[in-house]
C-alpha positions in Angstrom: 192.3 -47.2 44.2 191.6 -45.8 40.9 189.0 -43.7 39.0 187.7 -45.0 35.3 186.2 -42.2 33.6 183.7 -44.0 30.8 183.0 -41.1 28.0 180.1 -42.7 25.3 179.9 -40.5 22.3 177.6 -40.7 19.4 179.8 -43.2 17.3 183.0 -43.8 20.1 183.5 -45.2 23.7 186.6 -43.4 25.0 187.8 -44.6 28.7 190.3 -43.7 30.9 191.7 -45.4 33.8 193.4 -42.7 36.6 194.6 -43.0 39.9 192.3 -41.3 42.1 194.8 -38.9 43.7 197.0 -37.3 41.7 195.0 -38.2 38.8 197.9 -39.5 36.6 196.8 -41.6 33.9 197.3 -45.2 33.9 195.5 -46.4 30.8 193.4 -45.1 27.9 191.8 -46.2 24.9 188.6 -46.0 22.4 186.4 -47.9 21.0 185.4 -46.5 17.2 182.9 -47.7 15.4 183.0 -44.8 12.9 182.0 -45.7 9.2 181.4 -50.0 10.4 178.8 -52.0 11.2 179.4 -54.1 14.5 183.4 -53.8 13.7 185.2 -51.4 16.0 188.5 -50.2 15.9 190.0 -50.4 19.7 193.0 -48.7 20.9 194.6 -49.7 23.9 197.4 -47.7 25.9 199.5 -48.1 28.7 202.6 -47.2 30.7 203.4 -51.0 30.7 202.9 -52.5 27.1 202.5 -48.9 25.4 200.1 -48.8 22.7 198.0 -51.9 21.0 195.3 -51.2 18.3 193.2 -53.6 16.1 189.5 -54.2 14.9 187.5 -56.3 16.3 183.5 -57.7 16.5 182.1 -55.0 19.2 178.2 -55.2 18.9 177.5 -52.2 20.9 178.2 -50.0 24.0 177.6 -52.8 26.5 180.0 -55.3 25.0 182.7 -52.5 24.5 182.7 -51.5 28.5 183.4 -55.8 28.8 186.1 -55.4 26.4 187.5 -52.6 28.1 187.7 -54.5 31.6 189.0 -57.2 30.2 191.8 -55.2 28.4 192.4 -53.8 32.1 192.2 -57.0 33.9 194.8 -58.4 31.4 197.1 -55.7 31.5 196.9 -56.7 35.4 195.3 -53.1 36.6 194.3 -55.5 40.0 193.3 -52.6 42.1 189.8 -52.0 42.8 187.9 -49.4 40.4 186.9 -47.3 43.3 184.8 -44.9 41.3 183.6 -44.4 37.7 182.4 -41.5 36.1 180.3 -41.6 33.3 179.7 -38.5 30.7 176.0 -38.1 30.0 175.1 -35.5 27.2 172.0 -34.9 28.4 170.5 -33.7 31.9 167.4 -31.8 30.7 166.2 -29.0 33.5 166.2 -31.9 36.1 170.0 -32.4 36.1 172.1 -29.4 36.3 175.4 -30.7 38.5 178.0 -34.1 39.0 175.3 -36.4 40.9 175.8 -39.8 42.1 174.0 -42.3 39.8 170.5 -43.9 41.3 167.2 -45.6 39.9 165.7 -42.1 39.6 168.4 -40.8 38.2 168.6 -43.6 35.4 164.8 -43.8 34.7 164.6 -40.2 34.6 167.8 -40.2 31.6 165.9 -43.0 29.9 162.6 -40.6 29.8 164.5 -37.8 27.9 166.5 -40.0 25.9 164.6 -38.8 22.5 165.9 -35.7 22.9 169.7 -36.6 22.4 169.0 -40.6 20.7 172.5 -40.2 19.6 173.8 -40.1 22.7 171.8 -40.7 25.9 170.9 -44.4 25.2 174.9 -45.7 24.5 175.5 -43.8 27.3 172.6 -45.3 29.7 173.6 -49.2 28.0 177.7 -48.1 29.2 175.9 -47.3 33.0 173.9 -50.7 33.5 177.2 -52.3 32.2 179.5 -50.9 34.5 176.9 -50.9 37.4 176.5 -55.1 36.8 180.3 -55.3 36.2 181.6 -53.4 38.9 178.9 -53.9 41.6 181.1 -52.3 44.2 182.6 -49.3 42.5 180.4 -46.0 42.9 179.3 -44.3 40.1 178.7 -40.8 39.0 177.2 -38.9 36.1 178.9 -35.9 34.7 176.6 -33.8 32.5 177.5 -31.9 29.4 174.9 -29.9 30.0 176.4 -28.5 33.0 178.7 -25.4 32.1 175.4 -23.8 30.0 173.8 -23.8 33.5 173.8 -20.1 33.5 173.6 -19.0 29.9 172.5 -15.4 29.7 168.3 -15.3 29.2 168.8 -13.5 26.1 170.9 -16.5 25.0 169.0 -19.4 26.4 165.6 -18.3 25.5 164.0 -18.8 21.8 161.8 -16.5 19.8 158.7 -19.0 20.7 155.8 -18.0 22.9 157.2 -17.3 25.8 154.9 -19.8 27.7 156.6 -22.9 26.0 159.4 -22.5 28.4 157.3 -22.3 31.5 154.7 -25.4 29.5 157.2 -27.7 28.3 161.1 -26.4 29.3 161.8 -24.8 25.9 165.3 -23.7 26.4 169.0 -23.7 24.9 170.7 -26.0 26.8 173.9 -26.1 24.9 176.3 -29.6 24.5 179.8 -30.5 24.8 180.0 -28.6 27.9 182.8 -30.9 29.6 185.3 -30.1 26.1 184.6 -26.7 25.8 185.3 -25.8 29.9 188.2 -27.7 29.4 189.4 -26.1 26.8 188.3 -22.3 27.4 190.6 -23.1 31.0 193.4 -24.3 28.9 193.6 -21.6 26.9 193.6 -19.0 29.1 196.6 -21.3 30.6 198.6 -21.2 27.1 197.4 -17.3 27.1 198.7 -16.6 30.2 195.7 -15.0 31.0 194.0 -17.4 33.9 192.2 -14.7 36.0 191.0 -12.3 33.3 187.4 -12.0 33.1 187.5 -10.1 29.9 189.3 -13.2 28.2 187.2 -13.4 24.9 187.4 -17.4 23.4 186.0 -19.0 20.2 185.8 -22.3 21.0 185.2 -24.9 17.9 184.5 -28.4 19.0 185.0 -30.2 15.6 184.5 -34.1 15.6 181.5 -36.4 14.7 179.0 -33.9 16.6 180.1 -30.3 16.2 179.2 -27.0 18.2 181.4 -23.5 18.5 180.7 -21.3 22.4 181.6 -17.9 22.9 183.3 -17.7 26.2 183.7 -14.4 27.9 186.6 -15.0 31.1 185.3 -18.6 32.3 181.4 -18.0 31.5 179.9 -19.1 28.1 177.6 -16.7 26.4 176.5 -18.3 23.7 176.9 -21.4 22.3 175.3 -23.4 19.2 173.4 -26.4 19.7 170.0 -25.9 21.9 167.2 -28.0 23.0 168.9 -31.1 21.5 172.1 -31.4 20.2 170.6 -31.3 16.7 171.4 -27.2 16.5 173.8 -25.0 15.0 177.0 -26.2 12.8 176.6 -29.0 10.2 178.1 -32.6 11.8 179.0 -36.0 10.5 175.5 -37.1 10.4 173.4 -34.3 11.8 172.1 -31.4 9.6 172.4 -28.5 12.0 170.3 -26.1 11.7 167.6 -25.6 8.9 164.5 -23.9 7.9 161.8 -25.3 10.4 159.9 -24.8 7.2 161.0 -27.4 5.7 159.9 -30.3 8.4 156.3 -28.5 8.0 156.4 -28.7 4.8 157.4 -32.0 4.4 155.4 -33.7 7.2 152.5 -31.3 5.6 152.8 -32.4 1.8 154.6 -35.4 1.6 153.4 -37.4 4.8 156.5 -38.2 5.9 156.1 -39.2 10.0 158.0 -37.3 12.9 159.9 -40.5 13.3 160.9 -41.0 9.4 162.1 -37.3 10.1 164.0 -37.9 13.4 165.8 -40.9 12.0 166.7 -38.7 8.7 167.7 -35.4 11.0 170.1 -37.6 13.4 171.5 -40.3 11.1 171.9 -39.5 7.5 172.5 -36.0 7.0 175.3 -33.8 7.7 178.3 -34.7 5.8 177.0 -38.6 5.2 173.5 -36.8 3.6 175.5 -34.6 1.0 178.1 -36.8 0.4 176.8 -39.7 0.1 179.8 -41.7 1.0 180.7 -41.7 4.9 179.9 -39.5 8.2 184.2 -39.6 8.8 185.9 -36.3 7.6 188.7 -38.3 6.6 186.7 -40.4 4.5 184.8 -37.4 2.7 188.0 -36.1 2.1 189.6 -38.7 0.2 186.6 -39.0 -1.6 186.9 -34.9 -2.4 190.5 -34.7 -3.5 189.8 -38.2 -5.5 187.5 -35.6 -7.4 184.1 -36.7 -5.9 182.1 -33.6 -6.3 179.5 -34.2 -3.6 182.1 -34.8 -1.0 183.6 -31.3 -2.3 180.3 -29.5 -1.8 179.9 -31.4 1.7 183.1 -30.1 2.8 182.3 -26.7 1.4 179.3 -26.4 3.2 181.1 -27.6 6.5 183.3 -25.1 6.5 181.2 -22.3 5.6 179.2 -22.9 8.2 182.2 -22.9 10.3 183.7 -20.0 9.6 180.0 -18.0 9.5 179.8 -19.5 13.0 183.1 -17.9 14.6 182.1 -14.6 13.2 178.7 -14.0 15.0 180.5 -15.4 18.0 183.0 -12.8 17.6 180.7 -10.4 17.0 178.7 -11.4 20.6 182.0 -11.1 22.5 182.8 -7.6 20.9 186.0 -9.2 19.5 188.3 -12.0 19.7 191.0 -12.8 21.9 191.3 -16.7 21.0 190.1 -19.0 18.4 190.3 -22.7 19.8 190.1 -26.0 17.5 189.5 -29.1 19.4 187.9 -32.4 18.7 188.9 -35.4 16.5 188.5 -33.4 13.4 189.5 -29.7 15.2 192.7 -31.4 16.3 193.6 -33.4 13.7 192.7 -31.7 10.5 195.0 -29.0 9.1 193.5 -28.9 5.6 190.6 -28.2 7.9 191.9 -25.4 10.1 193.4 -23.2 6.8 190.1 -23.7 4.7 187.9 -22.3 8.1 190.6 -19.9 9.0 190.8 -17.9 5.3 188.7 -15.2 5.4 189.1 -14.5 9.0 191.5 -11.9 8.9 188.9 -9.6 9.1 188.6 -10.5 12.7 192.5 -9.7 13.7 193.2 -13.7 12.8 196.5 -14.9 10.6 197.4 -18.4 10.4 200.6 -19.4 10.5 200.5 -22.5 7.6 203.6 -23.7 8.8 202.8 -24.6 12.3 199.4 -25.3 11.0 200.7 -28.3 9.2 202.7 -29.2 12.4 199.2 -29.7 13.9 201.2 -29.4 17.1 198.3 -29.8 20.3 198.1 -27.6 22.5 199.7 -24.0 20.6 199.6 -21.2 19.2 199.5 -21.7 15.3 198.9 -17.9 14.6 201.6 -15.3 12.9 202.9 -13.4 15.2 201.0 -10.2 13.8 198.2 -11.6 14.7 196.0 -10.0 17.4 193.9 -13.0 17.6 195.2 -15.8 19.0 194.7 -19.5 17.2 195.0 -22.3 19.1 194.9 -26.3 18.4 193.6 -27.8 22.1 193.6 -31.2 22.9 189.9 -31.4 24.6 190.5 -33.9 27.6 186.9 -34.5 28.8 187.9 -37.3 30.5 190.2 -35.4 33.1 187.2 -33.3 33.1 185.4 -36.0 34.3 188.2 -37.0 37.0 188.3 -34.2 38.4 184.5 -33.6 38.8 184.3 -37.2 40.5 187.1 -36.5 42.8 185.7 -32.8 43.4 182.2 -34.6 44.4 184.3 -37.0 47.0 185.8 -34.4 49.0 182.7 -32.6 49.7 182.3 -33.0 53.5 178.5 -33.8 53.0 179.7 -37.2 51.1 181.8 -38.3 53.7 180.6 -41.9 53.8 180.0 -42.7 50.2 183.3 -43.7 48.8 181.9 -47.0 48.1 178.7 -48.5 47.2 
């Protein structure tokens, strides 16, 4: 029996085939449909033919779970898909915990989808794919939302009237929950300091969405993104957080519709909007060091955003024990990770530019004067995911629902 874990993001399908035991890996892959139109990148890996990659014609979220089971079925995976977990980054006040998918469940997702249009709908299209292709195979929705359960009032509430929260569920919810509980757990592993509730983490999920939490011990305290995942640090294609001003005055004086203003907000501004050339990081920065100045300034402003982000973190926790870097672009990006990290050594943190350039996952990258801690983290949401499946299957009050 085996568990597939199906994580849809914003522009990527990642998946990951485990058995349902020890949860050792048995196949992994993405589909990326980053800076393309209908063309997807697709990597493939497994124990057995190690690693295939190539593009492909991938229309959308439904056609890449087919791909994916056929990539499985090919590589002869013959054992039955006894569950599959599903990362959805949305749960609204409804959804709060790991819950078996159901036609309330679904329906209810679909009626909150405007709040996260990046993310909820791919990630509804992957669930009515799987549950047609894999009819017998239970599945189960993991929400991001989760870990910011129990935010501190001071931290979840906004200066509105107070009655919009009891009215209309005004809160911060807070995304990428599943990467940054990971990853605050993994580095008090690589800390050595697993049961210390005093633990103080920055954690800087850095990829096509972005957000930074403040972790105190295993608890979140405050985190970046809010109502929708719109909030907080500038993104690939999402502008972060702006002057409400400016949507009044612009709906106010130049007519421009709520929906005109969505579309703008969540598709073509962040580092595509200032740049003007792609939503990739990669991309803007070839385009940067090939002397294109808007792709400078986009990567300026990225960064200083950044950096201005893990200081008023810092400054919430009283300090800073860790600074975390995870994500495609957190992991990946060294020339990233020394422009955020300069300037920082106010807060007790050194970088170390040789082992930054090593880019080595999952270590320390700091000098050793460092008081501060600086870590690159390989975020595995889906183990995340795993693991929050396999925890819902050996709770005694599910003791007949392995199957569906």
């Amino acid at each position: 029996m085996s568990i597939l874990v199906l994580n849809a993001g914003s522009s990527t399908l990642k998946f990951v085939l485990f058995d349902d035991k020890a949860l050792n890996e048995l196949a992994s892959g993405s589909v990326d449909w980053r800076g393309t139109c209908n063309t997807a990148s697709l990597f493939f890996r497994c124990t057995a033919v190690g690693e295939e990659q190539f593009t492909t014609e991938i229309a959308d979220y439904g056609d890449a779970v087919s791909w994916i089971l056929k990539l499985l079925a090919a590589n002869e995976f013959n054992e039955p898909i006894h569950m599959v977990g599903h990362r959805v980054v949305y749960g609204g006040t409804q959804f709060r915990q790991t819950s078996l998918i159901d036609h309330q469940i679904t329906q209810s997702l679909e009626q909150i989808s405007q709040l996260a249009p990046l993310h909820n709908p791919p990630a509804l299209k992957t669930i009515a794919t799987t549950q047609k292709a894999l009819p017998a195979s239970t599945q189960v929705v993991v929400f991001d939302t989760a870990f910011f359960a129990d935010l501190p009032e001071r931290s979840f509430m906004y200066p509105l009237p107070y009655e919009w929260h009891d009215l209309y569920g005004i809160r911060r919810f807070g995304f990428h929950g599943i990467s940054h509980s990971y990853c605050s757990t993994r580095a008090a592993e690589i800390l050595d300091r697993q049961n210390d509730e005093s633990l103080r983490l920055v954690i800087c999920h850095l990829g096509n969405g972005c957000s930074a939490t403040a972790v105190r011990g295993k608890n979140p305290v405050a985190t970046t993104m809010g109502f929708t995942p719109m909030e907080g640090l500038m993104m690939g294609t999402r502008a972060g957080s702006i002057d409400p001003g400016i949507l009044l005055y612009l709906l106010q004086q130049h007519d421009i519709s709520a929906a005109e203003l969505d579309e703008s907000l969540n598709r073509h501004s962040g580092l595509l909007g200032v740049s003007g050339i792609s939503s990739d990081f990669r991309e803007v920065e070839m385009a940067a060091h090939a002397g294109t100045q808007r792709a400078s300034l986009a990567i300026e402003m990225f960064v200083d955003r950044i950096r201005s982000t893990i200081g008023s973190l810092a400054v919430s926790l009283g300090g800073i024990d860790g600074l975390i870097f995870t994500a495609g672009i957190g992991e990946n990006s060294s020339s990233l990770r020394s422009r955020v990290c300069k300037g920082l050594e106010c807060l007790g943190l050194y970088l170390d530019e040789e082992k930054n350039q090593n880019g080595q996952t999952d270590s320390d990258i700091a000098l050793a004067q460092s008081s501060g801690r600086i870590l690159i983290i390989r975020t595995r949401e889906e183990l995340m995911i795993a693991r929050e499946v396999q925890r819902l299957f050996t709770r005694p009050k599910f003791p007949d629902q392995s199957t569906s």
